[in-house]
N, C-alpha and C positions, 0 to 999 in steps of 0.2 A: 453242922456236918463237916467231917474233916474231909481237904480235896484229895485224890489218889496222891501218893509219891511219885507219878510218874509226872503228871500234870505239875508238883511241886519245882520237880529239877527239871523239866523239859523250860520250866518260864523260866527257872534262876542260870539254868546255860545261856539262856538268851540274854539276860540281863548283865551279866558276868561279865567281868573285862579279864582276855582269854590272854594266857603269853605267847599266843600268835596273833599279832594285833596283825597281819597281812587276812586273817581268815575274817577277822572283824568288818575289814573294809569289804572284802568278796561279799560278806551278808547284807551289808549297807546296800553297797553298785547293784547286789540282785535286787535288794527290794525298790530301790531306786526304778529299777528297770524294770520292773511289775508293773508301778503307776503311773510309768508316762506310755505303755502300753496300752492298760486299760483308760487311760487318761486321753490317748488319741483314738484308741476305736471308740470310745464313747461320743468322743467328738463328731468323727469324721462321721459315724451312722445318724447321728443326729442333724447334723447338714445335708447329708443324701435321702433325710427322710424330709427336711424342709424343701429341698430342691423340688422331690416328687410330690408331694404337697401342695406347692404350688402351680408346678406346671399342671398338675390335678386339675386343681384349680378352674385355670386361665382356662384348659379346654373345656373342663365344662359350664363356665361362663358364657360359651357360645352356643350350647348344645344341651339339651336335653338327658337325660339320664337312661331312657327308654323309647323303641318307637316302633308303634304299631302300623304296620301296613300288610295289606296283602301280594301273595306273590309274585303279579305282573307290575308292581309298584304302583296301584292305583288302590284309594281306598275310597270304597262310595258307601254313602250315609254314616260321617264318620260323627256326626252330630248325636244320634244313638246311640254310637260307641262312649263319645264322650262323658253322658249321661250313667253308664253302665259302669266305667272306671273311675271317674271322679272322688265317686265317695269310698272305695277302693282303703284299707289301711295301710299307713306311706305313703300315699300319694296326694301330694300336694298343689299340683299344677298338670293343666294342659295344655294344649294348644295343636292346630294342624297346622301343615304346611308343605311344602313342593320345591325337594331343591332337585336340579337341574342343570347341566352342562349348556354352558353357548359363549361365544365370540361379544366383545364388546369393543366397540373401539369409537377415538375421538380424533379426529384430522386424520393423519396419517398413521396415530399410534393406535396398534391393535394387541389386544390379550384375553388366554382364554380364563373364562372365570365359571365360578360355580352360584350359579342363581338362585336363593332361595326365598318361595313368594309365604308372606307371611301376615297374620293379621296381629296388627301395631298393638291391639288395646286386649288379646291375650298372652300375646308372646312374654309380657312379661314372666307369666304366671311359670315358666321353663326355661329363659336364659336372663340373661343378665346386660343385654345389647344394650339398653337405655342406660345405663349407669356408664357406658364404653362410647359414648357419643361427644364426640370434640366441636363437631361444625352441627348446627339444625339439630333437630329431634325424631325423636321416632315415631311419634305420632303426626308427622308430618307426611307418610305414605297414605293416600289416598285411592281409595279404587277407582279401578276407569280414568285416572288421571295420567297414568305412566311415571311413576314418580321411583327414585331409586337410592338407596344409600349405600356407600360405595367405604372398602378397607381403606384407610388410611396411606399404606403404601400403595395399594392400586388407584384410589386417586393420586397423586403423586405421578405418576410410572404415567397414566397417561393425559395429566398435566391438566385436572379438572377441578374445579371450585365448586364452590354452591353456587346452583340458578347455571350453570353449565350444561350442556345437549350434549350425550351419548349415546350411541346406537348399538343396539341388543340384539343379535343376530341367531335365534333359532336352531339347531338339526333338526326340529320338526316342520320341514315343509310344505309348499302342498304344489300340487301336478299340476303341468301346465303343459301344453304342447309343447316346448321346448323339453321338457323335463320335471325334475323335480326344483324348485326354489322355495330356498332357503327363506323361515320366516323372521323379516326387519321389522324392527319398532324402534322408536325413537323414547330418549325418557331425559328427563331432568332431575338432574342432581339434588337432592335435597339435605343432603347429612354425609356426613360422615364421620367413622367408629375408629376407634384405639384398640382391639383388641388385647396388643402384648403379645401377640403370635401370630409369624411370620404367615404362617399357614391359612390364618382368617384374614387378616391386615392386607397382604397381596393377591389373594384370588375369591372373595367372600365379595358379594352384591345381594340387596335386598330390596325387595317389590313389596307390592300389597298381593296378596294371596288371587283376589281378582285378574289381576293383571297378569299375573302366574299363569293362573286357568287357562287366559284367554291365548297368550302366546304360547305354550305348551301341548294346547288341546287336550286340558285334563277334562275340558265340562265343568260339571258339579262335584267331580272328584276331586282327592287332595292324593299326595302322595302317602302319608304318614301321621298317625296323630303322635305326639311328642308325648311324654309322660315327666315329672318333674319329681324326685323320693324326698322325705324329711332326709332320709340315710341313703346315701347313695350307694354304700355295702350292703344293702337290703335286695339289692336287684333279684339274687338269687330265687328270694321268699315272693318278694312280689310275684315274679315270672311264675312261679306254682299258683299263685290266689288269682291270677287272671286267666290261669287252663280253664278253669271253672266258668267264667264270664263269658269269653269269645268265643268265637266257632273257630272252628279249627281250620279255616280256610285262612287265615289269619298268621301273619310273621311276626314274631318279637325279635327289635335285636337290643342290645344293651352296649353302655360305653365303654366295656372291658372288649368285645368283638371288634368297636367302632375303631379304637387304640391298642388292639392287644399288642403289634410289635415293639409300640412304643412303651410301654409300661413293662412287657417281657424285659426289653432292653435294660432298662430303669435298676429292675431288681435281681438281674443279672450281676449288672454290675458294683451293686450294692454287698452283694456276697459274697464276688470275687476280692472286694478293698476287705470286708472281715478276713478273709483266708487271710491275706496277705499282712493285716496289722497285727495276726492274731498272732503270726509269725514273731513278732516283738516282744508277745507276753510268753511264749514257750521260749524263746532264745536266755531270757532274764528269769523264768520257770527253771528251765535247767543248767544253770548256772547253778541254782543251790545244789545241784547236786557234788558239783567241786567243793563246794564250801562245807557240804555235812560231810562229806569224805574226809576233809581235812579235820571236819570237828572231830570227828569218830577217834581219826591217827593220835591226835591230841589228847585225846580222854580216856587214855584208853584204860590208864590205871584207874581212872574212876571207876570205870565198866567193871574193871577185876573185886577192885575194893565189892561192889555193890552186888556182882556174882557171889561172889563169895560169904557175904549179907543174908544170902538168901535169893534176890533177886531175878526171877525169871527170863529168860531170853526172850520172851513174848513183850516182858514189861521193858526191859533195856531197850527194846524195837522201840515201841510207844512213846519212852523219854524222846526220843531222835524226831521222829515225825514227828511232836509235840514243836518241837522247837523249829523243823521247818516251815510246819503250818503257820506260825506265829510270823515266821519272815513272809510267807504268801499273806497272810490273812492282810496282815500291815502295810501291803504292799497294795493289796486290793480293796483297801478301804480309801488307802489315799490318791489312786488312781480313781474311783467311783467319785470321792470328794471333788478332786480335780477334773476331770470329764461333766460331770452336772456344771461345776459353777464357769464352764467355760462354756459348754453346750447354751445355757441358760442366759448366757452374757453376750453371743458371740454377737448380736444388734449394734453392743457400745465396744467389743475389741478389735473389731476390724478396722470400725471407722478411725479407730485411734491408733492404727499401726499404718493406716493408710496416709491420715494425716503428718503420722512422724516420719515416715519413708517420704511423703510426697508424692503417693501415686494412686492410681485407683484399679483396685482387682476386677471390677466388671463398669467399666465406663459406660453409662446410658445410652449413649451413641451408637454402640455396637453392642451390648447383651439387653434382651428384653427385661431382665430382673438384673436391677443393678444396686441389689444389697444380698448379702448370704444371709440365708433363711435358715431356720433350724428347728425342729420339732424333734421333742425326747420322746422317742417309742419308752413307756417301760418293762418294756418284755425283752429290747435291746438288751439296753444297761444290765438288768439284772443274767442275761444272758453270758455277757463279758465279763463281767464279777464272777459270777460259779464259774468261768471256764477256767478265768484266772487262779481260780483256786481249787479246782481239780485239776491243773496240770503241775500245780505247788505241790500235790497229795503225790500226782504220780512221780517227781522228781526224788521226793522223799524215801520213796519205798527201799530202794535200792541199799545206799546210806544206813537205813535203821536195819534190814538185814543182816549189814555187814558189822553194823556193831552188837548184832545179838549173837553173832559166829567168833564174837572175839573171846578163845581160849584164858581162861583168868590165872592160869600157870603160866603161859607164854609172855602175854601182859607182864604180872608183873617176875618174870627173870631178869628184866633190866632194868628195875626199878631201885 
């Protein structure tokens, strides 16, 4: 099957060496600047989607997916509950537990922390704390024992080891002729955790669930049972398959609630870097349109000759965007080429720009992730490809208009 003539001479303009080799270089620097466009937004979405991926991650390595409690934040007979969600589909893990606000301090140094009493030998089955353990174990919390495993920077901050006394200071008091006081316990050190975020590291302690009870005055109650998804984008489906199970005196909340500012923030910001790179593929986008101007000025006797041929102003349109799509298209192939294998690399190029500079972009010492991450969405990528190339399309339009309005008497009178 023979290709249309348009298709023909739209590839051989392209291909052609023009007697304005200045219009030549314009087609080169636009396509050039097509693929280091799509070449860096492919990148940079690719790092802010590993960045969020990670921090993902890290927080819910300490936390659960889901958590069922009722609304004065006590949950009694959560053991039933347990029973009723477990085999639940998605759901992989449970566990109950009691976090709680209070005062901890060791000599002189006091800070407030958030308490949360947990039992050692299911909590696996919802975070990830045993694998985050630098000093002692987690199954070293004991009930009735007072036993406690402390953030990394918060012991630290107040200058405690393993087999070290600190003191647990309560808001649930109880009444005494003088007033209300505040409930003291004493507990010993047994571990302590690496999270990788500030947030758990500096103000995160953990008990046995017993010992929770007892200093809290939960009783038999927990706060919350924990829920753990194979998918943690499933929350939504679960949350409907458990209307069915529970009674409705019952709160669900989920980890998009527990972090929504923080993730808001995350993909705010993700969308405002596409505006702004995308900026780089429409700046080199229209740019062709000087350069098909120029082609148009250039050709113009061709135009005449081929009006004159027969030639429809529909089909002279088509040669022209023919020929820019081909500077988009090439443009957004070798920026897609380039964006994947840099996205895909970026593990071995950093280290090796770091090592040839002599420096380090996230020094361990001061950033908790200290390598750049990167995960290729591919609904990005393929997103920055077609944009790059319908804004090729729109640059064109104009360009091919004006050489279908080119008069083929005027044309050629100075030929």
């Amino acid at each position: 099957m023979k290709a249309p003539f348009e298709l023909m001479l739209g590839l051989r303009y392209t291909r052609a060496k023009r007697r304005n080799g200045f219009i030549s270089f314009i087609s080169l620097s636009s396509m050039i600047g097509i693929a280091l466009g799509v070449t860096a937004l492919i990148t940079v979405l690719s790092i802010m989607n590993g960045f969020q991926s990670e921090l993902r991650d890290r927080i819910l390595g300490m936390t659960a997916h889901m958590t069922l409690t009722e609304q004065d934040g006590h949950l009694r007979d959560w053991r039933s509950l347990y029973d009723k969600v477990i085999d639940l589909p998605h759901v992989i893990g449970a566990a109950p537990n009691i976090t709680e606000q209070a005062m901890i301090t060791s000599g002189k140094k006091v800070s407030g922390i958030l308490v949360r009493g947990i039992l050692p030998d299911q909590e696996g089955e919802v975070a990830d704390i045993s694998d985050k353990m630098v000093v002692g174990k987690l199954s070293s919390l004991y009930g009735g024992d007072y036993r406690i495993v402390l953030g990394g920077e918060l012991a630290l901050s107040l200058g405690v080891s393993l087999g070290d006394k600190v003191t647990v200071i309560a808001p649930q008091g109880t009444f005494s002729p003088v007033g209300i006081v505040p409930r003291i316990k004493r507990f010993t050190v047994v571990g302590v955790f690496d999270a990788g975020m500030h947030e758990y590291d500096s103000s995160l302690a953990l008990i046995h669930l017993v010992d929770a009870q007892k200093l809290f005055k939960y009783e038999d109650s927990v706060g919350g049972l924990q829920l753990k998804l194979d998918d943690l984008f499933l929350v939504g489906k679960v949350k409907h398959e458990l209307s069915g199970v529970i009674s409705k005196n019952l709160y669900v909340r989920e980890w998009r609630q527990q972090h929504a500012n923080f993730f808001k923030a995350i993909e705010m910001e993700k969308r405002m870097m596409f505006i702004v790179l995308a900026l780089i593929i429409m700046v080199a986008a229209f740019n062709i349109v000087s350069t098909m101007v120029m082609v148009v000025t250039d050709k113009q006797g061709d135009i005449a000759v081929l009006r004159t041929l027969g030639a429809s102003p529909n089909s002279i349109q088509w040669i022209f965007i023919i020929q820019g799509l081909v500077i988009g298209f090439m443009g957004a192939l070798l920026g897609l080429a380039g964006g994947l294998s840099l996205a895909f690399n970026i593990d071995v190029i950093v280290p090796f720009i770091e090592h040839l500079l002599g420096i380090q972009f996230f020094p361990s010492d001061i950033y908790y992730i200290s390598q750049v991450p990167s995960k290729v969405e591919w609904s990005d990528v393929w997103s920055v490809t077609i944009l790059a190339f319908l804004l090729t399309l729109v640059a064109t339009l104009y360009p091919a208009r004006k050489a279908a309005k080119v008069q083929p008497a005027e044309a050629l009178r100075y030929e």
